[in-house]
N, C-alpha and C positions, 0 to 999 in steps of 0.2 A: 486511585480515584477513577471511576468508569463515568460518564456520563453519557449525552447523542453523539459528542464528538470523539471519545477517547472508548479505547476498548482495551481488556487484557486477558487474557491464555494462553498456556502453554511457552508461557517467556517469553511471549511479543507483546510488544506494547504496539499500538496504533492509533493513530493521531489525523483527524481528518480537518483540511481547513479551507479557506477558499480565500485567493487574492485578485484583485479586480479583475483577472483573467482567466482564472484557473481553480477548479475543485481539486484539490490535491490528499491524497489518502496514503501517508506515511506507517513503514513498517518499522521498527526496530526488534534484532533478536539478541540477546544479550549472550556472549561467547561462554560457552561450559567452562568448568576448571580444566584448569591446563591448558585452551584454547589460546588464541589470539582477542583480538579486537572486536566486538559485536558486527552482526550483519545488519544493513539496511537494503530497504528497495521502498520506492514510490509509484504509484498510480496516479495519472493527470490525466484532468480530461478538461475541454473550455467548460466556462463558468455556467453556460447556459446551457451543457449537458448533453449537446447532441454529438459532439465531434469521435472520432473514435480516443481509445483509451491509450496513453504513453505511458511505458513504463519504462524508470529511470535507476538509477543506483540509489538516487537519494532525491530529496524532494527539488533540489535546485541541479540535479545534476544533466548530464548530457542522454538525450533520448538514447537508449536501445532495440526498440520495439511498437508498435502500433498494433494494437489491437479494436474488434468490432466490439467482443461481448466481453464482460468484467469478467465470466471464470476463466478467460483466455488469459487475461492480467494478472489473474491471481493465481495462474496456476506458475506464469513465469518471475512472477514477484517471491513465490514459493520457494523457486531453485533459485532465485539467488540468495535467501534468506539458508536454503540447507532444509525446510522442510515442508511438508506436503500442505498442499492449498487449503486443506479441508482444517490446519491446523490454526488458518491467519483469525486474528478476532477482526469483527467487521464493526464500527461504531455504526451506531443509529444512523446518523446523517448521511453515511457512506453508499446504506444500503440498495440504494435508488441508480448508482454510478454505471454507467454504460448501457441504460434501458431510454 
């Protein structure tokens, strides 16, 4: 199911939502055959858009990173997922994150 909030390609699912604080833009990539456990990474940014971009393991998880502009986010959202930026689906709602 794709809608403004949800997106899918290339075996990631993305999921964008936002909690009284926080725009948050979750990735999931689901593990190949014979792999392990799927990858995750998150994008956060404050609710009201201006702050720079965190990017996390998981939507609730501990900061690794600050970023200014979203392709910086999704390019490190990218390696920890295993593939390249250009591959993340982006939901509608998402599209606007770090401008």
């Amino acid at each position: 199911m794709t809608d403004e909030r949800t997106a899918e390609a290339n075996g990631i699912a993305a999921t964008y939502d936002e909690t009284e604080t926080e725009r948050i833009l979750s990735f999931e990539r689901e593990a190949g055959a014979g792999a392990g456990s799927s990858a995750t990474a998150a994008i956060a940014q404050n609710v009201e858009g201006y702050a720079m971009l965190k990017v996390r393991p998981t939507a609730d998880g501990d900061e690794l990173e600050r970023y200014y502009g979203f392709d910086m986010a999704l390019d490190h959202a990218g390696e920890l997922l295993g593939v390249s930026p250009h591959d993340l689906p982006i939901p509608e709602a998402a599209e606007d994150m770090g401008m």
